[in-house]
C-alpha positions in Angstrom: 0.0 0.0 0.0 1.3 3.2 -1.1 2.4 5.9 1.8 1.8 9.4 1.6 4.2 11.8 1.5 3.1 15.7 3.1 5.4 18.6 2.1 6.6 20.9 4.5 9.4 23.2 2.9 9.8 24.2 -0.3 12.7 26.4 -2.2 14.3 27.0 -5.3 18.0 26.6 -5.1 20.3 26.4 -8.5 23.2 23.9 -7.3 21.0 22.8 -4.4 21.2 19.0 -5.8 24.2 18.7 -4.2 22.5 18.3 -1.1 20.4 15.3 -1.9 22.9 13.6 -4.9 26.5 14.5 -3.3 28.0 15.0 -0.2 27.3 18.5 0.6 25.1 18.0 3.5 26.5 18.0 7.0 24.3 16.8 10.5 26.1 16.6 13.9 24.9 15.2 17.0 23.5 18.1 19.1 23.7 21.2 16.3 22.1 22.4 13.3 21.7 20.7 10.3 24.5 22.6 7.7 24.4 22.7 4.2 27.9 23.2 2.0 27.6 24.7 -1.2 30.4 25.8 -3.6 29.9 29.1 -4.9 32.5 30.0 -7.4 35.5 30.0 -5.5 33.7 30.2 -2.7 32.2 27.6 -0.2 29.1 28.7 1.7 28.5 27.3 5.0 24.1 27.8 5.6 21.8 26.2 8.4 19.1 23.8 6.3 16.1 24.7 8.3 17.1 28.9 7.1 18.3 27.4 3.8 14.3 25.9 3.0 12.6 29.2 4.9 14.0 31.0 1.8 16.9 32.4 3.6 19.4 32.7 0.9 21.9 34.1 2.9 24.8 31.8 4.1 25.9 32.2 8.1 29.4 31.4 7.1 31.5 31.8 3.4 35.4 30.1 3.3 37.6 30.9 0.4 38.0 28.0 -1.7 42.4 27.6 -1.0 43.1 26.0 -5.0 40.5 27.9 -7.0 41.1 25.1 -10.0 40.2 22.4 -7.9 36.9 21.0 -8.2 37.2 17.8 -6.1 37.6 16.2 -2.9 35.0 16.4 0.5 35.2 19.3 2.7 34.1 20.1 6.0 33.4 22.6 8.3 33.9 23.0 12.6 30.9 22.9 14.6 30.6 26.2 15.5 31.8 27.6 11.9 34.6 29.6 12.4 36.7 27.4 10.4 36.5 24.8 7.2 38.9 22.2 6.2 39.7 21.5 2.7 40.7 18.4 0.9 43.0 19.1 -1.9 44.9 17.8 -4.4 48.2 17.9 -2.4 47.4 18.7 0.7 44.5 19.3 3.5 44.2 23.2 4.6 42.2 24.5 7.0 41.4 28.2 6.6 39.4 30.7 8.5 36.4 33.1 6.9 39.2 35.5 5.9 40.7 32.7 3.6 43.7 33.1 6.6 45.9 29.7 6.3 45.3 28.1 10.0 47.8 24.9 9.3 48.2 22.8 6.7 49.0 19.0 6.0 50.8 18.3 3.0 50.9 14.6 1.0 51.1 13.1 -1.7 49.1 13.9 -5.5 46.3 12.2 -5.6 47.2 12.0 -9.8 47.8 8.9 -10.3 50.2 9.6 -13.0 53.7 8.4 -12.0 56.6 10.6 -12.0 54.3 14.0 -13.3 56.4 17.1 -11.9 55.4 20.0 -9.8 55.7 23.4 -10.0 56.5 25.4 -7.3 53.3 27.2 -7.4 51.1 25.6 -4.6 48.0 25.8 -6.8 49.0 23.9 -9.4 46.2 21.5 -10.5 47.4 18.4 -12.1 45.4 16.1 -14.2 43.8 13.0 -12.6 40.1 12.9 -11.0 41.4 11.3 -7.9 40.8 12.7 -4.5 40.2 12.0 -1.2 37.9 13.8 2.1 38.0 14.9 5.0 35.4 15.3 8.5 35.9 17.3 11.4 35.0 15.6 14.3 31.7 16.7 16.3 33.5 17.6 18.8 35.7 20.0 16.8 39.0 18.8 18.2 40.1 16.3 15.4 40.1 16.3 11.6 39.9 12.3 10.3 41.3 12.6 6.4 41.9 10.1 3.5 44.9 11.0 1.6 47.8 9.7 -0.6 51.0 9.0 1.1 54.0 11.8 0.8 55.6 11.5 -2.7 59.1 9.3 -2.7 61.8 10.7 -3.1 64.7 10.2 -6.5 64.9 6.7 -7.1 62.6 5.3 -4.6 59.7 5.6 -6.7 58.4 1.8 -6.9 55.3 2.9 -9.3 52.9 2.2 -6.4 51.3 5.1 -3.8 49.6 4.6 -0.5 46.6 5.9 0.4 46.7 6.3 4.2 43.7 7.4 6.6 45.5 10.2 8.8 43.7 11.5 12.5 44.9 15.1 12.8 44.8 17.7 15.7 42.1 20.0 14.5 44.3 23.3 15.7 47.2 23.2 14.4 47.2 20.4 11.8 49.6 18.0 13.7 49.5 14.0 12.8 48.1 12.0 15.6 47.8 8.8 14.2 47.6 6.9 10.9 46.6 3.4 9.1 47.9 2.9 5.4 45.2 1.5 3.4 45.3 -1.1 1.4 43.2 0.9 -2.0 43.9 2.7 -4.7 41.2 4.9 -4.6 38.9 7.2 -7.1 37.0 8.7 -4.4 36.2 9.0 -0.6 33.4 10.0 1.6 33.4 9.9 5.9 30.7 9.3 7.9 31.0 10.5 12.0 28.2 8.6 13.6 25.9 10.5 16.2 27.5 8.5 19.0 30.3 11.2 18.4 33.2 8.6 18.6 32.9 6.6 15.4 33.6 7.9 12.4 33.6 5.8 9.2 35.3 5.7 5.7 34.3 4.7 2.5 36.4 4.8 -0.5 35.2 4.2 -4.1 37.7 2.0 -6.2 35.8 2.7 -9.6 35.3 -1.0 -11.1 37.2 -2.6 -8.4 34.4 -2.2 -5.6 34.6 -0.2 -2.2 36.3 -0.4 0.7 34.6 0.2 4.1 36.7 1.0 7.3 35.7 2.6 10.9 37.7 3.8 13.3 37.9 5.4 16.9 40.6 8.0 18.2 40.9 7.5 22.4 43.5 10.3 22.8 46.3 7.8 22.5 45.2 5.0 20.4 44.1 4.7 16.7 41.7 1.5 16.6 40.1 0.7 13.2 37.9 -2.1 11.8 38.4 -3.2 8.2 35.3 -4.7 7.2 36.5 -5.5 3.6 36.9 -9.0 3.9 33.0 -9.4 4.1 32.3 -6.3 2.4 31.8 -5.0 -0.6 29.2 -2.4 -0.4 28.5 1.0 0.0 28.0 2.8 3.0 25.0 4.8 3.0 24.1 6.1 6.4 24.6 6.0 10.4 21.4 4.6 13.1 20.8 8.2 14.8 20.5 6.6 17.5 22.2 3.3 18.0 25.6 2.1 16.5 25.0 0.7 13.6 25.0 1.0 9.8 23.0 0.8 6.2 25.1 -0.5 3.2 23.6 -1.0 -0.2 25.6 -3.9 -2.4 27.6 -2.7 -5.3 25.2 -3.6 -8.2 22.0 -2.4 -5.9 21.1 -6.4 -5.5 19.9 -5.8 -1.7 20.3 -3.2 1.3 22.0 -4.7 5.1 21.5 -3.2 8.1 25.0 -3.8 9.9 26.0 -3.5 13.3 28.8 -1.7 14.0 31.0 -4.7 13.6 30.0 -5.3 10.2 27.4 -8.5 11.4 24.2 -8.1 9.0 21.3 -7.3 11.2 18.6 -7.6 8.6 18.2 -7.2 4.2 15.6 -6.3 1.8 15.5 -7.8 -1.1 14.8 -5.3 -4.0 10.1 -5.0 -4.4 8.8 -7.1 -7.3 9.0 -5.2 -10.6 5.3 -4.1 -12.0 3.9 -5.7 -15.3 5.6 -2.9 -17.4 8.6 -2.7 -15.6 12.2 -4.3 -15.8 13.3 -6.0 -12.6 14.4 -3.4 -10.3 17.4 -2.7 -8.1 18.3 -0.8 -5.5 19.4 2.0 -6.3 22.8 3.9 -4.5 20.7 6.2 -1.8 19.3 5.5 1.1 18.9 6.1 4.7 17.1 6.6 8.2 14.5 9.0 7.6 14.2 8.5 12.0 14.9 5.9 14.0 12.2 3.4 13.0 12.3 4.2 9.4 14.4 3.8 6.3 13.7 5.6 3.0 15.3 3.5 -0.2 14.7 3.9 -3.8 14.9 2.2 -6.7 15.6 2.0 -10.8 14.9 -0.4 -13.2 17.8 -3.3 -14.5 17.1 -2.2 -18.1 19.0 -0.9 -21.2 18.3 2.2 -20.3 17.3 2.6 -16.2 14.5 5.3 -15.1 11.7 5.5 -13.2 13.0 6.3 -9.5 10.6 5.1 -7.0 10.7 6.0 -3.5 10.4 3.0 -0.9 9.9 3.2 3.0 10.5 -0.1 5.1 11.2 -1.0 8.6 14.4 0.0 10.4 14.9 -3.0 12.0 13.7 -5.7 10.0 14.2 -4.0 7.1 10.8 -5.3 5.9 9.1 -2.9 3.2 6.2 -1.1 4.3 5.4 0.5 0.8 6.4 3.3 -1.7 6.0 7.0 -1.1 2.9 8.9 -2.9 4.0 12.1 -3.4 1.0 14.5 -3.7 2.7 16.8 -6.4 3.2 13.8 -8.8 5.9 11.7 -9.4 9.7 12.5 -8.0 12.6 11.4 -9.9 16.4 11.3 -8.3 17.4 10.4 -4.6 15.6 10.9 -1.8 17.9 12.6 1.2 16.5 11.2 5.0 17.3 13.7 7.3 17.3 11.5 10.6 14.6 13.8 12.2 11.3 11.8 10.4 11.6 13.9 7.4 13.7 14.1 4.0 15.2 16.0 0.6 14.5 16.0 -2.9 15.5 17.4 -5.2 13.8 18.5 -9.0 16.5 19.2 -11.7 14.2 20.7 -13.9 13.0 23.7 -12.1 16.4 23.7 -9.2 13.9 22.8 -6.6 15.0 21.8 -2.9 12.0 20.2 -1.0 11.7 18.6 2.2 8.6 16.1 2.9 7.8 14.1 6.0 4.8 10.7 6.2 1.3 12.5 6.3 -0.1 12.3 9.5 -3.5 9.5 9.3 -6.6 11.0 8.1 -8.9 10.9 11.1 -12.0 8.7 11.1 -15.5 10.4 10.1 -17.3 10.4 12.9 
């Protein structure tokens, strides 16, 4: 039986899909909800709930450091006086003023061996590579994914480590590392609400994904490498319990995980309908709260469309039923929010909206 959706927010936003397709949405236990849009050479640090009110104006803007680079994660401190970028060659963190605070220098995530540098520090070389980084909750740590410090003459073996760095969020120092056994095209992190986890997925193109969490005490680095069961894709943190959604590389099922990496529960992608291809799950989804997931889904065709929204049970991952959304059909991802409602986003008309379950029609009397 189909679920209705009720809209609560509504806003046009050019370059808002970035919120519900990419990584530029931000939610930390016990703060508000931040939204990360690059402007330009700008990034623009605004509060979600303002963001959908219509408030175009952001609370915070950092100068982008490399104005030529267009990849890598970023992330901003908790109370938004400073953002930390993930470059090419290095991880900065800068202050509104564009003021260098510290910075951590490695390797180049192009993959092309032996390219030279220049000495001009925003030099943007050629590869698509990159990596991400996530301040802590807390504010007192940056967790980073980059490529290990270049070699020096003739110790170049043709082979680069990625390494997954812990670093004192004021002044940039090294507290700990692990050296990761990927060579990677991409990276996301994940901090999970119980503020102490944090987790790291790194996209390997057409050789899968690795999946890795990890825990800083103040002395001791400890990490769980989960890639000898998994290959999936980390999609989103319990809000309120440690634990973990992961869709399967080719969208065959979703797993709800705990922490450990042990499969709690799966669903099975919903039965096609007559004039439909078998469908898979497709790479989005999340807790919408604690007792809900939202999912969608494409069809296995020649040419996939047709995004349907799903909702099923958190904790037997059972599917209660897709979402009817009053406006007509939504196409794209579907953004849960962790609070009972979530994002989409229309292309066509750059709109951002925000929708929560409609509350049950009361019984005539």
């Amino acid at each position: 039986m189909a679920i209705t959706a009720q809209l609560l927010d509504s806003v046009r936003l050019p370059g808002g899909s970035a919120l519900v397709n990419g990584s530029a949405y931000e939610s930390r236990t016990g703060s508000a909800r931040c939204a990360l849009l690059r402007n330009g050479h700008e990034l623009e640090v605004h509060e979600l709930d303002e963001l959908l009110a219509g408030e175009g104006a952001p609370r915070a803007v950092f100068p982008v450091p490399w104005p030529g680079w267009d990849q890598g994660v970023h992330s901003v401190s908790p109370d938004g006086t400073f953002a930390v970028f993930s470059g090419q060659r290095s991880v900065r963190a800068v202050d509104a003023r564009g003021t260098t605070l510290w910075e951590y220098r490695h390797g180049c995530w192009d993959q092309q061996i032996g390219h030279r540098h220049t000495g001009d520090p925003g030099q943007i070389c050629r590869g698509i590579e990159s990596g991400s980084c996530k301040v802590s909750d807390d504010g007192r740590l940056v967790w980073a994914h980059v490529v290990a410090p270049e070699r020096g003459e003739g110790e170049d073996d043709g082979e680069y480590d990625d390494l997954w760095v812990v670093l004192d969020a004021a002044d940039g120092s090294e507290l700990a590392r692990l050296t990761l056994d990927s060579v990677a095209s991409g990276s996301q992190h994940h901090s999970h609400p119980d503020g102490i986890h944090m987790g790291l997925e790194i996209g390997m193109g057409q050789d899968g994904i690795l999946l890795y969490w990890g825990r800083w005490d103040g002395e001791k680095l400890t990490t769980w490498d989960l890639n000898e069961t998994l290959d999936r894709i980390l999609m989103d943190v319990h809000p309120e319990q440690p634990g973990f959604l992961t869709v399967e590389h080719y969208g065959y099922d979703i797993q709800l995980h705990d922490l450990d990496g042990t499969v709690v529960a799966e669903a099975e992608p919903p039965e096609p309908r007559d004039d439909e291809d078998p469908l898979g799950w497709d790479w989005a989804c999340g807790f919408v709260d604690a007792t809900t997931v939202i999912a969608s889904t494409m069809e296995f065709g020649d040419d996939p469309e047709g995004h349907r929204h799903w909702l099923l049970d958190a904790r037997t991952m059972e599917i209660r039923g897709p979402v009817d959304y009053p406006t007509g059909p939504v196409d794209g991802f579907a953004r849960p929010l962790g609070d009972g409602t979530w994002l989409t986003y229309d292309e066509e008309s750059d709109t951002l909206s925000r929708w929560r379950t409609a509350p049950p029609t009361p019984a005539a009397s």
